[in-house]
Each structure stands twice: as C-alpha cells, then as structure tokens.
C-alpha positions in Angstrom: 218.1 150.6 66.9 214.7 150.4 68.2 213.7 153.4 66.6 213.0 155.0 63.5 213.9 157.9 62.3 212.0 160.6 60.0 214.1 159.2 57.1 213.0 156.0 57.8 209.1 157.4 58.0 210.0 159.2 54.6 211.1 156.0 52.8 208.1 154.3 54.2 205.6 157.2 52.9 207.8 157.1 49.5 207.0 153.5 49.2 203.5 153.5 50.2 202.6 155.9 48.0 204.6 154.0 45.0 202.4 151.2 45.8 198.8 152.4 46.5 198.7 155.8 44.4 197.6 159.3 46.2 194.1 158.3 44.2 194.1 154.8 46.5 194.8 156.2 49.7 192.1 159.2 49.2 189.4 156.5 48.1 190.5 154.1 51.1 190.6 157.0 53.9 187.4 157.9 52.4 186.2 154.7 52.6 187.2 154.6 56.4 185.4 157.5 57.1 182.2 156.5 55.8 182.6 153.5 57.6 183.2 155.7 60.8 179.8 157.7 59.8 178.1 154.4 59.3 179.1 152.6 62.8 178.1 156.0 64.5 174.4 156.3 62.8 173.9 152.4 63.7 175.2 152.7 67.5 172.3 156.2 67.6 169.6 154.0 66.3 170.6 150.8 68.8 170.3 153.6 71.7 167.0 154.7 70.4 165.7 151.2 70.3 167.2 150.6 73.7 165.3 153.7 75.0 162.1 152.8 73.2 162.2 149.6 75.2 163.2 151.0 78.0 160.3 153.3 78.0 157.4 150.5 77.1 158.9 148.3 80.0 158.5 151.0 82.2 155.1 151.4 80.8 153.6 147.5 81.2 155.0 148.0 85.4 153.1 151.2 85.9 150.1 149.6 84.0 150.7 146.7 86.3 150.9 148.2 89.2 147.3 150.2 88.7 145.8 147.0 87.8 147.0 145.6 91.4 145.7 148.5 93.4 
C-alpha cells in the first residue's frame, strides 16, 4: 500500500507533463542547471578569496616576525 508502482509513476509522468508541457520542464531543468553552474563558479571564487587571504595573512606574520628579529 505503501508503495507505488510503475503505473502509478506513469500516471504521475502523464499528468505532469499535461500540466507543465515537455517545453516547461526543458526550460525549468535548464534553468536548474544553470543555477547548478552558477552556485559552482561563486563557491570557486569564495575559495580564491579565502586563499588570497589566506596568503596576505600569512604575509603580515612573516613581515612581522622580521621586524621583531
């Protein structure tokens, strides 16, 4: 009861596609996936900027630590 079976998952895909069109679901999984592309360019440049910091804090302790000695 718990289950569904593939007539079930056709009736579903029937109905889905009734409502949204084959042109609808290509624009939306398109859509999706140039939100995917998006999230993956903007998490590259946050690790960039992390390293960039990374890399002039590094630079201010060695500077530092010549000064001292």
């Amino acid at each position: 009861m718990g289950t569904l079976s593939i007539s079930h998952w056709l009736i579903v895909a029937i109905v889905v596609l009734a409502l949204f069109g084959r042109g609808r679901i290509s624009e939306t999984m398109a859509d999706f996936g140039k939100g995917i592309s998006s999230f993956r360019r903007g998490m590259s440049e946050e690790d960039q900027t992390d390293q960039r910091a990374d890399e002039s804090v590094s630079k201010r302790k060695l500077d530092q630590e010549t000064e001292t000695h």
